[in-house]
C-alpha positions in Angstrom: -30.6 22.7 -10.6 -33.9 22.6 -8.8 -34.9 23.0 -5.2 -37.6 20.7 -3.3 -39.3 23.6 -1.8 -41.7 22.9 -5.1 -39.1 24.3 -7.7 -36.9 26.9 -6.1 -40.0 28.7 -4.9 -39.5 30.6 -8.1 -43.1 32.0 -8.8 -42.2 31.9 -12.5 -41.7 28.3 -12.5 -45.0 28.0 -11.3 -46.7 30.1 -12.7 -45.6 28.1 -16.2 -46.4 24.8 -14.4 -49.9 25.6 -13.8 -50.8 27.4 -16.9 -49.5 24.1 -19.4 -51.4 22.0 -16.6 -55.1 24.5 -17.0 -54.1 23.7 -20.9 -54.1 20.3 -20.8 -56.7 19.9 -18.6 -59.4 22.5 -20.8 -58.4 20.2 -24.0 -58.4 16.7 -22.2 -55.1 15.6 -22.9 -53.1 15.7 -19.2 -52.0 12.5 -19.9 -50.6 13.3 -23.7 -49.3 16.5 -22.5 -47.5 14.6 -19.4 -46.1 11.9 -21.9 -44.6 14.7 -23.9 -43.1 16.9 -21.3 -41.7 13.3 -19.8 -40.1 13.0 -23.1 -38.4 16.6 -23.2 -37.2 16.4 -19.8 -35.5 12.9 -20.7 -34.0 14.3 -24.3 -33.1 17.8 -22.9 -31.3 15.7 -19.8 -28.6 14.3 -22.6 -28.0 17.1 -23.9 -23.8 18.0 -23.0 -23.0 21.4 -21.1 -27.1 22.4 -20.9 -26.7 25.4 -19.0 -25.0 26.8 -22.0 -26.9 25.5 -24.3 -30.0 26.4 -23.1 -28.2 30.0 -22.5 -27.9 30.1 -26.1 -31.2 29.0 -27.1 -32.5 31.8 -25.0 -30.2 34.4 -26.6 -30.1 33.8 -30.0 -33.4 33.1 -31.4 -32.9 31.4 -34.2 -30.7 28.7 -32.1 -33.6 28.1 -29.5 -36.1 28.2 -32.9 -33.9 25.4 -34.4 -33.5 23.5 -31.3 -37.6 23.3 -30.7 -38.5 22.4 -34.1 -36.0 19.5 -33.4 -37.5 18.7 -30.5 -41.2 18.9 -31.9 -40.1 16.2 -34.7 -38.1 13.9 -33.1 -40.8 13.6 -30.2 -43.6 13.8 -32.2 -45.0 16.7 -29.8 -48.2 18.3 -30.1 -49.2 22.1 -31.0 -50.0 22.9 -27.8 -46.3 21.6 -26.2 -44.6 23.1 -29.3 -46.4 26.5 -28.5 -45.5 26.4 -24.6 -42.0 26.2 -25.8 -42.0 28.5 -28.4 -43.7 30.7 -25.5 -40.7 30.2 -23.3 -38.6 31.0 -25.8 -40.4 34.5 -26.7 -40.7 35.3 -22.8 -36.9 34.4 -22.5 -38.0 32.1 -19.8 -35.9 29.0 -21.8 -33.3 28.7 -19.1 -35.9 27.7 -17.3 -37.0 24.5 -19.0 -35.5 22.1 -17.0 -37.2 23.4 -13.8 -40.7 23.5 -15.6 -40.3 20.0 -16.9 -39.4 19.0 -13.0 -42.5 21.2 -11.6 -44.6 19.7 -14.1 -44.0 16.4 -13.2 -43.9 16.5 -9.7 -47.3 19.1 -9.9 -49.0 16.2 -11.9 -47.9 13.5 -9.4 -49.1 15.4 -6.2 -52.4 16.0 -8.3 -52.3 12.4 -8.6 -51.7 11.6 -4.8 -48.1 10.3 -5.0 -45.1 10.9 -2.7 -42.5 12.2 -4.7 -39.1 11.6 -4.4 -36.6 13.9 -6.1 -33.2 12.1 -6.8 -30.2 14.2 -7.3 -27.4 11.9 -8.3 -23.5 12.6 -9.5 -22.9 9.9 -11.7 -25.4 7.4 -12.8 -29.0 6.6 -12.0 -30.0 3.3 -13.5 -33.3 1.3 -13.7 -32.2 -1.3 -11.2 -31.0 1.9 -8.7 -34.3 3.4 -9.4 -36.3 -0.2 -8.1 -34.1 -0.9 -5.3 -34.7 2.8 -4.0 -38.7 2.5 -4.4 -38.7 -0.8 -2.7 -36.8 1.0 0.2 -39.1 3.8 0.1 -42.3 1.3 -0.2 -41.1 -0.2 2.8 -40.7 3.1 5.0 -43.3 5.2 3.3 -45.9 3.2 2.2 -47.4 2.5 -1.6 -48.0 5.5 -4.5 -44.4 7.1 -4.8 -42.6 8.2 -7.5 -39.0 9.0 -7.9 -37.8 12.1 -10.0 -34.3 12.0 -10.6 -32.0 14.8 -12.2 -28.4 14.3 -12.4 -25.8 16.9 -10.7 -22.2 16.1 -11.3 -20.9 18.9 -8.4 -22.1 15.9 -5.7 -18.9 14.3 -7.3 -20.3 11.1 -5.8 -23.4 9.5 -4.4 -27.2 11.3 -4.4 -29.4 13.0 -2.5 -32.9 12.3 -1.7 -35.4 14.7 -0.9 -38.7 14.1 0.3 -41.0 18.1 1.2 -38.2 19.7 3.1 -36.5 16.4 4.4 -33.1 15.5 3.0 -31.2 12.6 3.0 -27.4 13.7 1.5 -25.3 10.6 0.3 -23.1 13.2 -1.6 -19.4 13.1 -1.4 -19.6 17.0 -1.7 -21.6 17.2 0.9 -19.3 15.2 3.2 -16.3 16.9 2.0 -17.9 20.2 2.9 -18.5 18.8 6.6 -15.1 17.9 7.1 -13.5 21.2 5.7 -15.9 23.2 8.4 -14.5 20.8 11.5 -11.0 21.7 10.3 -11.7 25.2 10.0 -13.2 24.3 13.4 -17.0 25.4 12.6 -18.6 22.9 14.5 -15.6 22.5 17.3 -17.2 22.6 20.9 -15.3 22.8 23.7 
């Protein structure tokens, strides 16, 4: 879904990133406003098939209408985080909720003065992963990171870990792809 080179280098992305951060920071609430988008990232991450789902909510307004008034009461979000997403949803910019929830966090976090981390994993990501990861990370990179993880099933297997332009690729996709370029002979030397 997203790209470390801070969200797909997609200047729309962005520019939504920065204008719910000005928001929260002119009312005082960039911690409330953090919590909240947190909390949509995490419910909009179990939602089945999301790509078409959040296709739908863009097309059919009523659907994407529905869906955020949802969200609003099972969250308990504020006004100003149900108007950014109603503002998506007019500016048919709703397909790209999953990237602004990403770019939001990781904006915050660099605000902040943390190393991020983004996770990409195929399968599952638990707590305990998430621990032994930082503590490996702690030990290479020092104190103040934070992981961002976002599940990708095409990996098929393993994760990726990606760190400004650095990438460390665990992925069974990844390795299958190497080995069907050395028997096409790609990377064959002689």
């Amino acid at each position: 879904m997203t790209d470390w080179s801070f969200i797909k280098s997609d200047s729309v992305v962005n520019r939504y990133v920065k204008s719910l951060y000005e928001v929260a920071v002119s009312l005082k609430k960039e911690k409330e406003i953090e919590k909240q988008i947190a909390s949509v990232k995490e419910a909009i991450s179990q939602i089945e098939n999301f790509d078409k789902f959040v296709k739908k909510a863009a097309l059919v307004h009523s659907f994407g209408m529905s869906f955020i008034k949802d969200l609003v009461s099972t969250l308990k979000l504020s006004a100003e985080v149900e108007n950014f997403l109603k503002l998506l949803l007019k500016n048919r910019r709703f397909t790209f909720i999953a990237d602004i929830c990403n770019g939001y966090e990781k904006f915050i976090s660099e605000v902040n003065g943390e190393k991020v981390f983004h996770v990409t994993y195929a399968k599952s990501f638990t707590k305990s992963d998430e621990a032994k990861l930082l503590k490996n990370l702690k030990s290479m990179f020092g104190s103040n990171i934070k992981c961002i993880a976002e599940k990708d099933e095409s990996l098929i297997d393993g994760m990726t870990v990606q760190y400004r332009s650095k990438i460390l690729d665990y992925s069974v996709k990844s390795r299958l792809e190497r080995l069907h370029s050395a028997i096409r002979g790609d990377n064959y030397e002689n």
